[in-house]
N, C-alpha and C positions, 0 to 999 in steps of 0.2 A: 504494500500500500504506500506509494509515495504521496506526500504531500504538496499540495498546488505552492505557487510562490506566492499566492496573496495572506494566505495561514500560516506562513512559513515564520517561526520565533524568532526574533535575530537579538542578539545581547544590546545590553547599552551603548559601548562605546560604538559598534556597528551602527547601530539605530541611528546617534549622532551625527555619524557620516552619511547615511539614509539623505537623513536633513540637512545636513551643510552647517552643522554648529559642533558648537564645544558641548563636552559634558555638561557644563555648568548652566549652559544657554536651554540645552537638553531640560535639565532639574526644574529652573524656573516656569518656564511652558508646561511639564508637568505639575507643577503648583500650581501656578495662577490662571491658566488658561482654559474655563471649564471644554471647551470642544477639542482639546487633545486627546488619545486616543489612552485607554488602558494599557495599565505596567500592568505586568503578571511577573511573581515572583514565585521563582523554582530553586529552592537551594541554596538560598540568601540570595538571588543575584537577578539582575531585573530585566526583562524581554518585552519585547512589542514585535507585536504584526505588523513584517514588512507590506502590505496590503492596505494596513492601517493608517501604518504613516505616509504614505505612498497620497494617501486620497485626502492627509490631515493638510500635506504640502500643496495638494492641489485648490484644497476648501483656502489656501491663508493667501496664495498666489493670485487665484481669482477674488478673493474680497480685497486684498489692497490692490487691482486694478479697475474695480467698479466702485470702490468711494474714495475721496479726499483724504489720504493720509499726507499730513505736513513730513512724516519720517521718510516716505519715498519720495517725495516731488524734489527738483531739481529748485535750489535756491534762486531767488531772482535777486538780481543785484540793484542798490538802489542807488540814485539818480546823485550824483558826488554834488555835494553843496560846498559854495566858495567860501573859502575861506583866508587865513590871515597868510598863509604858505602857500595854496592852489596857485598853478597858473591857470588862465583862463585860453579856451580856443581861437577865438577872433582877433588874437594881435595886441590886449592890453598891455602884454605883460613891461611893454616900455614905460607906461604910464604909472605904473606899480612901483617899479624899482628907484622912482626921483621921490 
């Protein structure tokens, strides 16, 4: 009886790399994040379905492309105000320096 790849247990540190994080990035998502998928523990030591996470990375990829998250969006730069050191574009800067 082989088992499918969607049921298939994979350790912690695997599961991590599953997802593209650290152990520690791993811990907190299982704390805080109620839609993370079940740790099963066998032996002291802690497992997830590659299947699981597989569909947990797809559920978190597609929600931050269909709403405003400020952590993904690319920073817009704002608009430089003149000041006491600025030079300015149009040619003042002669006007500045006397």
């Amino acid at each position: 009886m082989a088992i499918d790849n969607y049921h298939q247990l994979v350790a912690n540190p695997e599961g991590a790399k599953e997802l593209g994080v650290t152990l520690r990035t791993k811990r907190e998502w299982e704390k805080n994040d109620p839609d993370f998928p079940p740790t099963y523990w066998i032996n002291g030591r802690k497992y997830n379905k590659r299947g699981e996470l597989r569909e947990y990375i797809e559920r978190r990829r597609v929600s931050s492309e269909t709403k405003k998250n400020p952590g993904w969006e690319v920073a817009r730069s704002r608009a430089r105000v003149k000041g006491r050191f600025s030079t300015t574009d149009n040619g003042d800067e002669e006007a500045d320096s006397v």
